[in-house]
N, C-alpha and C positions, 0 to 999 in steps of 0.2 A: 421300221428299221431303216437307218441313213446308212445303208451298205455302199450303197453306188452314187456315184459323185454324177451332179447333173451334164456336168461335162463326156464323161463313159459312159453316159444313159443316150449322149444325143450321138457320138459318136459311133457308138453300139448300134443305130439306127440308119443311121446312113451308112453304112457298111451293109447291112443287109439292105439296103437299097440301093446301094451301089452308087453313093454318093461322096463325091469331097464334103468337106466339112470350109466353109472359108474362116479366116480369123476373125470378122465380124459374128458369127454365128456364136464363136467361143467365147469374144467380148460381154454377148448379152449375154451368154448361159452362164459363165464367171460371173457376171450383175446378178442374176437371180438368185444362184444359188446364197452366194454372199450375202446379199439382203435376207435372204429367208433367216442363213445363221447368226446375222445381227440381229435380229427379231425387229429387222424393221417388215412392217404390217401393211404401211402404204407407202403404194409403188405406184409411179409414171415413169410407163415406157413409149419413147416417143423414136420414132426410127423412119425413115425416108422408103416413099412407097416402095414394095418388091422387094420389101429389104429380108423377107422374108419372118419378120418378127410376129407376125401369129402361128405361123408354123410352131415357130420354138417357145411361142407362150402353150401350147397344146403340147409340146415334149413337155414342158414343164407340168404340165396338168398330170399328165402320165405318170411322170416321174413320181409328183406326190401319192396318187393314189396307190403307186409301187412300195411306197415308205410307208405309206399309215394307209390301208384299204378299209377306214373307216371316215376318211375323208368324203365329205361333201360339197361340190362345185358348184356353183351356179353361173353361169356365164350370160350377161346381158350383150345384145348387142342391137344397135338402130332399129332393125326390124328382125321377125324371127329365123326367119331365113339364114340370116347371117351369121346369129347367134346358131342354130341348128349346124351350119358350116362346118365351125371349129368343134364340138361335140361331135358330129359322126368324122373328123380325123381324130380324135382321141381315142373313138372306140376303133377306128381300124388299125391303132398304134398298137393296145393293146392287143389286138388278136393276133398281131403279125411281132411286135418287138420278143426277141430272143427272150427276154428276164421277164415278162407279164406275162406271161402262159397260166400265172394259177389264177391270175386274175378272174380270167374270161367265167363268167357262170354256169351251172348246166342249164339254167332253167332260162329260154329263150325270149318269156313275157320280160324277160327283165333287161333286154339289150335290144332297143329298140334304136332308132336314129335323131331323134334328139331328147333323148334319157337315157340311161342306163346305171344297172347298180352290178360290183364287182362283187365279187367271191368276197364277202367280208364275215368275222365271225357277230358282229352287231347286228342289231334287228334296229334299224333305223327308220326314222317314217322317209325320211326325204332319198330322193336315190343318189346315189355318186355321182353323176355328173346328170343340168338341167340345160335348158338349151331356154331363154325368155328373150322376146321383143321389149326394146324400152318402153312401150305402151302395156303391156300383159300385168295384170294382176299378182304379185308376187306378196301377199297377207298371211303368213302362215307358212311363206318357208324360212327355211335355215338353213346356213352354210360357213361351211368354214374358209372357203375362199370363192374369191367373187372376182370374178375375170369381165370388167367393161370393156369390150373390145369393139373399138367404131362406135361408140353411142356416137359421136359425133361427125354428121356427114348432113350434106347440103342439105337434105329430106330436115333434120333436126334443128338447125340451127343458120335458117335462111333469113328468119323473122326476128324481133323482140321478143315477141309473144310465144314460139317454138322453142327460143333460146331457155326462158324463164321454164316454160313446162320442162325443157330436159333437165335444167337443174332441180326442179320440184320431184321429180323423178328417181332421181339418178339421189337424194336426200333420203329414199326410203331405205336406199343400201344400209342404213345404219339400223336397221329393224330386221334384219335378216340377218346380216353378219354376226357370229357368235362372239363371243369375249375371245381376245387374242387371235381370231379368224383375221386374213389378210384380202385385202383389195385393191385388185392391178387394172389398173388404165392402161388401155393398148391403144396407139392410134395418131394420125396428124390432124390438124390444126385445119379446118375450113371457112375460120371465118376470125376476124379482127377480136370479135368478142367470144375467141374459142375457150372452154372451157381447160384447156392446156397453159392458156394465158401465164407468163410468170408475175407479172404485172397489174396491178387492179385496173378497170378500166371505171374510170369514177362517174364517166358521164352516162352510163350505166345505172352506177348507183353501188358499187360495188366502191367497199373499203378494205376488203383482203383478196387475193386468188382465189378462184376456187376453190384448188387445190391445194390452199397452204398447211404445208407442214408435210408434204408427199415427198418421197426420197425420188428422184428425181433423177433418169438417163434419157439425154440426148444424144442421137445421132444422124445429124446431118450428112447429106450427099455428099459434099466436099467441106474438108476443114479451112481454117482461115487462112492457109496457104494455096488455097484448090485443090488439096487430094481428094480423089478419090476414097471413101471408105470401103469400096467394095471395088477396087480396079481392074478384077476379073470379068464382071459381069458388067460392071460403067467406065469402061477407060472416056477418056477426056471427048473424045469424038462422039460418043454414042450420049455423054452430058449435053454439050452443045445441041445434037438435035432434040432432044429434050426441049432442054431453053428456050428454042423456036414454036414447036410446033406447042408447048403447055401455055407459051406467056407467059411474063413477069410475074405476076400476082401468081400463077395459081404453081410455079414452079420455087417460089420463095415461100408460100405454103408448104406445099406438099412434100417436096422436095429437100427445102434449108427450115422446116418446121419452123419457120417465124409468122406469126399469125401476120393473116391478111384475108379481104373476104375475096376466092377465087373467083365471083363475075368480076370482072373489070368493074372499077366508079368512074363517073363524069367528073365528080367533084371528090378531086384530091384536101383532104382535109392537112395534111404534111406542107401543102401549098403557101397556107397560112403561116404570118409571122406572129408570135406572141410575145404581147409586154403587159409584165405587171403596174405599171403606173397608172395613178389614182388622177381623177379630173384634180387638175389647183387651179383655183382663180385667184388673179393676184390685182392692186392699182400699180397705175400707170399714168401720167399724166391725166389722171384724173378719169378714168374711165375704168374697168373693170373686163380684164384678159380673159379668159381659157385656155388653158396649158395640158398637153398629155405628154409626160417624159419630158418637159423643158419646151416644149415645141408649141407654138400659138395654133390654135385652131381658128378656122376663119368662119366656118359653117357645119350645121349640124340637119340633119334630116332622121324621122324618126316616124314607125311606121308600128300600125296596130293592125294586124288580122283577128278579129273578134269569134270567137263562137262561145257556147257556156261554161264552157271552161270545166264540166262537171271530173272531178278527178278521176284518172285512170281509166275514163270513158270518152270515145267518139273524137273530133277534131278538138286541137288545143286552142287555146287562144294566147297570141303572143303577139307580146311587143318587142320590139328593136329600135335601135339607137346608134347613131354613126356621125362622128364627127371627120372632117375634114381639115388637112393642114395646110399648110403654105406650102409643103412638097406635093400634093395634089392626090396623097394615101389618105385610105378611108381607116377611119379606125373604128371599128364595131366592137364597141365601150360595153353594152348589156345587151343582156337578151332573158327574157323571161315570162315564161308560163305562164299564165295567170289563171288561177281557178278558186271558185266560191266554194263557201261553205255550205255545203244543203242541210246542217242541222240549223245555221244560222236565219236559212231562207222566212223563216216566220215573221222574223223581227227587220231583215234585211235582205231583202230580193235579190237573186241573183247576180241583174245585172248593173245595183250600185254597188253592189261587194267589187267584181270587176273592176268598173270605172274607179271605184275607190282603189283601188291595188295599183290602178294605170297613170291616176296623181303621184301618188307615191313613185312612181318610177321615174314621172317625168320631173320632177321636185329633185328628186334624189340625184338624176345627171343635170339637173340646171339644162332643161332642153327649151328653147324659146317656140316648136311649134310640134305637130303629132298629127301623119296623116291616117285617119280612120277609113279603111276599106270599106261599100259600105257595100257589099253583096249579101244578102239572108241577114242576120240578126246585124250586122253594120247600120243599115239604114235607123234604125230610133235609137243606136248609142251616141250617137255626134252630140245630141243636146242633151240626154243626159254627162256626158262626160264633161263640157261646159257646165252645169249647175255645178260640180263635184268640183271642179279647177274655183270655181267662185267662192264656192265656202271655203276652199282649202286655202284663199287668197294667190292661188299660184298662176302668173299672169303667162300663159302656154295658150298660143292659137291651137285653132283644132282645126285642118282641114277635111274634105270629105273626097274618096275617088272610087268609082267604081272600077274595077278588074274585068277588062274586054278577053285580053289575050289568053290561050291557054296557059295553065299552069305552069304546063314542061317549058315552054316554049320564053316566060318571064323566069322561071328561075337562070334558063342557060343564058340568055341575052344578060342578066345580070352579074354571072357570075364567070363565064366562060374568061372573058380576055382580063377581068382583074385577077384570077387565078394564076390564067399562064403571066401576068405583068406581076404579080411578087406585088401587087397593090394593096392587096387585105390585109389590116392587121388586127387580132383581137386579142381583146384582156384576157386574163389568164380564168378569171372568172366564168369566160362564155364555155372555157372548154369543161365546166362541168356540170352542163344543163346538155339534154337529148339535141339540141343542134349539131355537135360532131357525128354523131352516131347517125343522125340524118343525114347528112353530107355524105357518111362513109355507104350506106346503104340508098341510097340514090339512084336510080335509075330512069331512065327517060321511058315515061309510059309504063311503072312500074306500082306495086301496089303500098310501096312502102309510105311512113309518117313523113311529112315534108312539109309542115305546120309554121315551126320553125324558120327554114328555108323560104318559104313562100312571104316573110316579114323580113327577112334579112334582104331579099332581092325586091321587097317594094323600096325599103330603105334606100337600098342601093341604087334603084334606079327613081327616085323620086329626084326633082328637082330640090339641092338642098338651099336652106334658109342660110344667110348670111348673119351671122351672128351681132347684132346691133352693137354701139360703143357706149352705152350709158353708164352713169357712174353709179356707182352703187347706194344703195338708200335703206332702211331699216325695213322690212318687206318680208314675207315669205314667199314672195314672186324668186324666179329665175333671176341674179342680178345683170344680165345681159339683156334681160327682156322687159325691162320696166319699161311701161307703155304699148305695150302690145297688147292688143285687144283680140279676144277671138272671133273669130268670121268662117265664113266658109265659103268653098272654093269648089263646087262639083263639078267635075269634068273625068270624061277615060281617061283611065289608065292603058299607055298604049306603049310604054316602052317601057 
């Protein structure tokens, strides 16, 4: 029975607790209830920490099983704990709110602190309200509303690999939820690739939101004026010490729910300039240019970190590619993965699938050379990727360098002062390979993928090749590189 409006449900509560109610509070519980009698079914409530929004997601839990006490909840959250949280306030709502009194059971096995089943007249298997860890086994139950509250918090979604399981996870919801049963997401944003996201993040791999098609309330700490949404409890003074002691990141997080990952990164991926323009080679007094956006390129440098490349397993193997202009900007044209086929492995071994993938790239940018890292599997690909450039007739040097310095230590010398100098620029292309999503998850001495990274900073700091003037000839060579033969050059890598 829809007797009492969730608004006189929450107000009814803080009165006997002796509480104001502020207009924010009224906001959400107006959203809620309105959403329920639109029959919209999914819900993102997204609200700035303290804002007190799982409180009133637990009035509202209340509220329902007040309406229909044959209602069944399940509430996920990060771990169980959290989840158990909001279920024993629900049951202390009921034992204490003035209008749930018939709720409360006699029989005491059944109100426990995270389960409990209400006075209902059904014989139901699953109880009124569940309390689960986003890890917990959930095969076999049912619910007609499913409250995710915090699945997503650093613990969940620090990694690639944590990220994918929450979402693997958080997809069994549709095997539990009953037909026309409703599921609310409670929570902010702790990472770039949060699952609040409004936006796909494609270098992910992702072509919709998450969450799309979720009715959807935001609210933010201050509006785009700087108010305060709650200027009771955050006037302006108590925002600012915020801002200070949280940090940019994790208070544009947490705070203005716009995704971002709250550790601080080294390497600002927003750093980067992006242009869509395609390599043109054009003549010219008889020789044959390279052009990106109108602009002559004078040299190009291009860099292979090898491993097996075996997919969705172990280090990647990538190449990059960087051309240089007469303004002294590097432009990082491609970047790509490279990995074999192991059903193909019988007929074609691993590492000429590889090398054959690494022509093709270097063919496809017209790169006139390709230095080959040759630390663990590097050292025997230099001459096989010379056989592979010979058959394919593509006249591309190969040189060879071994990697002295640490990793951390060559990605930031690489990348550190062309970041803050606004010198970077890439295709539009690199931003949908796991190179961003590295950049953004980066850390100096951190456990993250940096595959990627670690080919874009030999690029970058390799000495680059000056792009020859020779005129163009009927070739499947590079047309800048006719007559360049390949050789090799081993010496550290020391900057």
């Amino acid at each position: 029975m829809d007797e009492v409006g969730l608004d006189d449900f929450i107000l009814a509560w803080n009165d006997r607790q002796n509480l104001t109610t502020p207009a924010l509070h009224l906001r959400i519980a107006g959203w809620l209830s309105s959403s329920w009698a639109a029959g919209e079914r999914q819900l993102l409530l997204m609200a700035f920490r303290s804002s007190g929004k799982s409180t009133l997601v637990g009035l509202f839990c209340a509220w329902r099983l007040l309406c229909d006490p044959s209602t069944r909840i399940l509430v996920m959250a990060a771990d169980h704990a959290l989840a158990r949280k909001m279920v024993r306030n629900v049951k202390r709502i009921i034992e204490r709110h003035p209008q749930t009194a018939l709720l409360v059971p006699k029989r005491k096995d059944q109100w426990a602190g995270d389960q409990f089943t209400v006075a209902r007249d059904q014989e139901l298997r699953d109880p009124s309200m569940l309390a689960k860890g986003i890890g917990a086994n959930v095969t076999g139950s049912r619910a007609d509303l499913v409250i995710c509250d915090d699945v997503e918090v650093p613990n969940t979604c620090d990694t690639p690999g944590k990220r994918e399981d929450l979402r693997e996870r958080l997809a069994e919801i549709d095997y539990v939820l009953v037909p026309g049963g409703l599921q609310l997401y409670v929570g902010t944003p702790h990472s770039f690739y949060s699952i609040y996201a409004k936006e796909p993040r494609s270098e992910s791999g992702e072509t919709e939101p998450f969450l799309t098609g979720f009715h959807r309330l935001e609210i933010p700490l201050t509006d785009r004026r700087g108010r305060s949404a709650w200027p009771e409890r955050f006037p302006p003074a108590k925002i600012e010490t915020l801002k200070r002691r949280s940090g940019p990141a994790k208070f544009l997080s947490q705070m203005m729910l716009t995704p971002a990952d709250t550790a601080e990164g080294r390497l600002d991926p927003d750093r980067l300039l992006t242009y869509d323009d395609a390599i043109a080679l054009r003549r010219a007094n008889g020789e044959t240019i390279l052009e990106i956006g109108g602009k002559r390129m004078l040299s190009a440098s291009c860099w292979w970190d090898p491993s097996y490349g075996k997919p969705h397993s172990g280090d990647a193997s990538v190449i990059a590619a960087i051309f240089t202009g007469e303004d002294g900007a590097s432009h990082l044209h491609g970047v790509a993965y490279l990995t074999h086929d192991p059903k193909r492995a019988s007929e074609e071994d691993e590492a000429t699938q590889l090398c054959r993938a690494a022509v093709r790239f270097l063919s496809t940018h017209h790169l006139p050379s390709v230095t080959v890292e040759t630390n663990g599997l590097g050292k025997f690909l230099p001459g096989l990727l010379r056989r592979e450039l010979a058959r394919a007739g593509v006249g591309c040097a190969v040189l060879e360098k071994a990697s002295r310095l640490p990793k951390d230590k060559r990605i930031l010398e690489a990348f550190d002062a062309r970041l803050a100098a606004g010198a970077i620029r890439v295709h539009r292309s690199v931003l949908e390979t796991p190179f961003i999503r590295e950049m953004r998850e980066w850390r100096p001495g951190g456990k993250s993928a940096d595959d990627g990274l670690d080919a874009v900073a030999g690029a970058l700091s390799s000495e680059p090749v000056r792009l020859p003037r020779f005129a163009a000839r009927e070739t499947r060579s590079p047309v800048w590189a006719q007559g360049v033969k390949s050789l090799t050059a081993p010496h550290d890598f020391t900057a």
